[in-house]
C-alpha positions in Angstrom: 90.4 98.8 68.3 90.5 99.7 71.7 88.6 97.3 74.7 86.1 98.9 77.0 86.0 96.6 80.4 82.8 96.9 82.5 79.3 97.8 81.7 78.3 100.1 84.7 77.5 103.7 84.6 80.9 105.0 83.6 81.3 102.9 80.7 78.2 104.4 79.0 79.8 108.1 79.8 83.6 106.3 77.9 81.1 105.1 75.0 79.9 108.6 74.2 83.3 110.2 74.2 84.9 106.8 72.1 81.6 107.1 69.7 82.2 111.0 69.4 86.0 110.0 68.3 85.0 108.3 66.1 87.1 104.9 67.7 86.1 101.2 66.8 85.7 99.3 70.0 84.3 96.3 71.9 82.5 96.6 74.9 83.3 93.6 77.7 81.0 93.0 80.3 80.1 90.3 83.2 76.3 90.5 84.3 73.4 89.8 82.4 71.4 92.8 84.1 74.0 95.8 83.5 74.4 94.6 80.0 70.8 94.7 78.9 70.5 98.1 80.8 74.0 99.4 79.1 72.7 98.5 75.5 69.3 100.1 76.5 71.1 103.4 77.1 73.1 103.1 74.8 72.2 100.9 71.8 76.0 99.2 71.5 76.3 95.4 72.1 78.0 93.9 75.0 80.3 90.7 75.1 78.8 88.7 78.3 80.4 86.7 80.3 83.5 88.5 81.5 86.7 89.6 80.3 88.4 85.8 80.9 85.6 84.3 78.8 86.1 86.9 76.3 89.6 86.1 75.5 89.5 82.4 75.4 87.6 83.5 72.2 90.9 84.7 70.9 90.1 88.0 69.6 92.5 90.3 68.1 94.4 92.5 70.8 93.6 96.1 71.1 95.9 99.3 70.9 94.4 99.9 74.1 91.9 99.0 77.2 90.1 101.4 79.6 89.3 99.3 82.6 86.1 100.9 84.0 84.9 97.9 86.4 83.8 98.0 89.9 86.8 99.6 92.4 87.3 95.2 93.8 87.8 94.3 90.0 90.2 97.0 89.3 93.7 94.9 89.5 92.2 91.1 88.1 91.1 92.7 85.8 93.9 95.0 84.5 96.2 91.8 85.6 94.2 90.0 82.4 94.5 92.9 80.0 98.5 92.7 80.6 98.7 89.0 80.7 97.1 88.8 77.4 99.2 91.1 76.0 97.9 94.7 75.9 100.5 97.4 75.9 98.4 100.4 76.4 95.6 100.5 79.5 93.8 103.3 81.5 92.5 102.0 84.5 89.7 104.0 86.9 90.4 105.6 89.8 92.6 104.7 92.8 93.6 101.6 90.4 93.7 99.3 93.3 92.8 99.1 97.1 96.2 98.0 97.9 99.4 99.8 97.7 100.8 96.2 97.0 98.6 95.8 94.2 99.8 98.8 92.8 103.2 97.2 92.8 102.4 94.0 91.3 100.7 95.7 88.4 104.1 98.1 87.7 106.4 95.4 88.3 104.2 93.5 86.1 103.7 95.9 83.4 107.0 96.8 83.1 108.0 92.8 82.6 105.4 93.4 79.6 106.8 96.8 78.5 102.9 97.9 78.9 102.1 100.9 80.4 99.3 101.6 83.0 97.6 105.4 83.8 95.0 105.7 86.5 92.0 108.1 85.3 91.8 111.3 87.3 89.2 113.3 84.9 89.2 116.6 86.7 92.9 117.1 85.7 91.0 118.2 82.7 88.3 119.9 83.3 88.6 123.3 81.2 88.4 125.2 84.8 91.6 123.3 85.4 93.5 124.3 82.5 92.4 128.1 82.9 93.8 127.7 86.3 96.7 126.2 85.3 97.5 129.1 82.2 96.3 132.0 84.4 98.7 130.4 87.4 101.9 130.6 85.4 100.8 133.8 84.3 101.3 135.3 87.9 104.2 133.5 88.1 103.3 130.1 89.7 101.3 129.1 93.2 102.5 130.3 96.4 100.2 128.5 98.8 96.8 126.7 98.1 94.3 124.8 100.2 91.5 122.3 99.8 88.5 120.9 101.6 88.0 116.9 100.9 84.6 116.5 102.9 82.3 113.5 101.7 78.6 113.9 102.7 78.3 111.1 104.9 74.2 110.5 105.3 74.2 110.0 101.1 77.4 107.7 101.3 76.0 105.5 103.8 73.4 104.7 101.7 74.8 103.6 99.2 74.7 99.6 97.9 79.1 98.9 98.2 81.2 96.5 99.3 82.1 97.0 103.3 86.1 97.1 101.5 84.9 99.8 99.2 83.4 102.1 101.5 85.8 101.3 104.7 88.9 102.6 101.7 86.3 105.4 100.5 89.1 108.0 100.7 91.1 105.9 98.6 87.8 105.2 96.3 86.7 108.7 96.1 88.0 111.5 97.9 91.3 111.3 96.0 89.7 112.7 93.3 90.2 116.1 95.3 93.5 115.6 96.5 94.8 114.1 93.2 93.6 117.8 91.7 95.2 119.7 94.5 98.7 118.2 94.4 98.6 118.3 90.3 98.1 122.0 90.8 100.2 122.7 93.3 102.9 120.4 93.4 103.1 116.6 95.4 104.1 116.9 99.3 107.6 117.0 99.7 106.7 117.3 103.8 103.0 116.8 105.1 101.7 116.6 108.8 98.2 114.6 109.0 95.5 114.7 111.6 92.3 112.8 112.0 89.6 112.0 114.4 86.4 110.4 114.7 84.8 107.4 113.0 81.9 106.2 111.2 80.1 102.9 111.0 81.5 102.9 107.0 84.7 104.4 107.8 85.9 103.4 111.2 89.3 104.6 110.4 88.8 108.2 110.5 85.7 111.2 110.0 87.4 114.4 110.0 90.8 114.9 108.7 93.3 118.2 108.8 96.6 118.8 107.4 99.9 120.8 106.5 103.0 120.7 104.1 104.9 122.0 101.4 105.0 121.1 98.0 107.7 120.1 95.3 107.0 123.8 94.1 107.7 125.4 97.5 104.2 126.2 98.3 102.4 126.0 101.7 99.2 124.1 101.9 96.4 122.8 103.7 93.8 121.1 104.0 90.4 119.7 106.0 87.2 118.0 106.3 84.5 116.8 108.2 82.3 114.0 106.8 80.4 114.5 110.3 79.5 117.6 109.5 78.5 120.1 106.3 81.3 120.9 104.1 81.8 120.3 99.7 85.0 119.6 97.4 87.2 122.6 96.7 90.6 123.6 96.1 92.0 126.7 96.2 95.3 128.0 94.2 97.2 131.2 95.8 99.6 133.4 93.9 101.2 136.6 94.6 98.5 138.4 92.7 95.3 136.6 93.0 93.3 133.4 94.8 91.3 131.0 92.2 88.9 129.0 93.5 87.7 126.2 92.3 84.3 125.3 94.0 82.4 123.4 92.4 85.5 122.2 90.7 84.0 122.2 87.3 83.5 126.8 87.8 86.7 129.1 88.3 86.1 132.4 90.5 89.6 134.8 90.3 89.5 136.9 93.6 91.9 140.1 92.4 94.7 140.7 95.3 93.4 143.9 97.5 89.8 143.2 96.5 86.7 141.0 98.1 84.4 140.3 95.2 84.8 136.9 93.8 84.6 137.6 90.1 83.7 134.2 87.5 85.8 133.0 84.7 84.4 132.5 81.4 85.3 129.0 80.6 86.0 127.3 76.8 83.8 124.3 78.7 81.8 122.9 75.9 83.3 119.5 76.4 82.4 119.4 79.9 78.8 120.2 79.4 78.5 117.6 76.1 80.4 114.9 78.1 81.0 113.9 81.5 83.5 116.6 82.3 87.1 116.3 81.9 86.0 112.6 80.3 86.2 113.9 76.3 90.0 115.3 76.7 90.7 112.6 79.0 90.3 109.6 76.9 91.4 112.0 73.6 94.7 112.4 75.3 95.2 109.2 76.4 94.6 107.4 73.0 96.6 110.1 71.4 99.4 109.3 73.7 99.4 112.8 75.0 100.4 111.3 78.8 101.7 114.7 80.3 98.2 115.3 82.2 97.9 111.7 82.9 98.4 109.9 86.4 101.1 107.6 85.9 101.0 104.0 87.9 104.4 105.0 89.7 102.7 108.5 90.4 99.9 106.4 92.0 101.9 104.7 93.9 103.6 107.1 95.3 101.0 109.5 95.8 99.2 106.0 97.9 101.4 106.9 100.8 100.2 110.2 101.5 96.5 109.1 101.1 97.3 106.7 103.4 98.7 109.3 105.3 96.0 111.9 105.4 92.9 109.4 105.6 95.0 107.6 108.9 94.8 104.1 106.9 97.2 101.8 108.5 
């Protein structure tokens, strides 16, 4: 039995991968609205109320929880799933707004010998794991680089929480620097620049940076969420340059050559399921955690967000 916390958007994409699986599980919800509209979509029954209403019912505990709530109910609500004794729990992306947060929920985990992984999907999209194989096949990365710009005028549309979108690097954009420091190794040194400001993000608008890696390659980065831009990342060997852009496509640009030449892609998965979802979840309830994002990886990995997006 596994627990499936929140009834949003994301939780319907978790229910076609967990139905696919073939997994028995229990949907937990809060509103009255997103539930009716969840079981519209897609036909499976959700416990109202909340998760804290939920367990004074004293159901069985699960094998495991995926916490898929909003981004200000991540920690209460993965704070409950430990307190009532789940061992296992994937939480969504950054896990918390608050480095100290993250703390508490280690510290707190660890008093409970449970184990916490933050989801980062596009570790496993299949144009990730070609990268990866075709990476080590030239021997390992060298340098690589990576764009993280947002596209302001849609974000600031958007109906969030002023916390949500003043910690939108934190909320978001580590999606692309998780991928880029999973490919080419966490920062060992990084210098971080940023400038400007936006009525959403008054901390920062357009952000550039240096360092080297754990695997001795250079990198860099940039974005303007000012100006035009997209997510990318780019891995360098001594032979070739893959790009990943869009992240879900691989182009392979041959050392000595210009064309940009496509990959074919085993990416099935990714175009059945929200990509990088299906092996996601398979891994993690298979307790396959190599791909995974640790809490203490998080945590660590906090300070250079931190760093890069000039949060205080």
């Amino acid at each position: 039995m596994i627990w499936l916390v929140g009834a949003g958007g994301m939780s319907v994409d978790y229910v076609k991968v967990l139905t696919s699986l073939k997994k028995e599980f229990t949907v937990i919800g809060r509103g009255v609205a997103s539930a009716k509209d969840f079981e519209k979509k897609t036909g499976i029954s959700v416990e109202r109320g909340g998760l804290a209403s939920f367990i004074k019912k004293s159901p069985d505990i699960p094998e495991a929880a995926i916490v898929s709530v909003g981004v200000d109910q991540l920690y209460n609500t993965t704070v409950e799933l430990l307190a009532c004794g789940i061992k296992y729990i994937l939480v969504e992306k950054p896990g918390c707004l608050l480095s100290s947060e993250l703390e508490e929920l280690r510290d707190f985990s660890l008093s409970k010998k449970a184990k916490i992984f933050i989801a980062y999907n596009r570790r496993f999209y299949s144009s990730v794991l070609e990268t990866q194989k075709l990476v080590e096949q030239d021997g390992g990365v060298t340098s690589f680089n990576f764009e993280l710009t947002e596209w302001s005028h849609v974000i600031e549309k958007l109906d969030k929480k002023p916390e949500i979108l003043f910690s939108w690097f934190l909320c978001n954009t580590t999606h692309v620097a998780d991928l880029a420091f999973f490919l080419g190794g966490k920062p060992e040194s990084i210098s971080c620049y940023t400038s400007g400001n936006l009525d959403w993000h008054p901390s920062s608008s357009i952000f550039s940076g240096a360092g080297v890696s754990s695997k001795g390659a250079l990198f860099n980065y940039g974005a303007n969420w000012e100006s035009a831009g997209r997510w990318s990342v780019e891995i360098l060997t001594k032979k070739n340059r893959y790009i990943l852009r869009p992240m879900e496509s691989l182009l392979i640009q041959k050392r000595g050559t210009i064309p940009q030449i496509a990959v074919e892609l085993d990416d099935e998965l990714d175009k059945d399921f929200k990509p990088g979802l299906f092996k996601q979840v398979d891994a993690f309830l298979n307790h396959d955690i190599v791909r995974l994002c640790s809490i203490d990886e998080q945590i660590s990995s906090f300070t250079t967000y931190k760093k890069i997006a000039g949060y205080k």
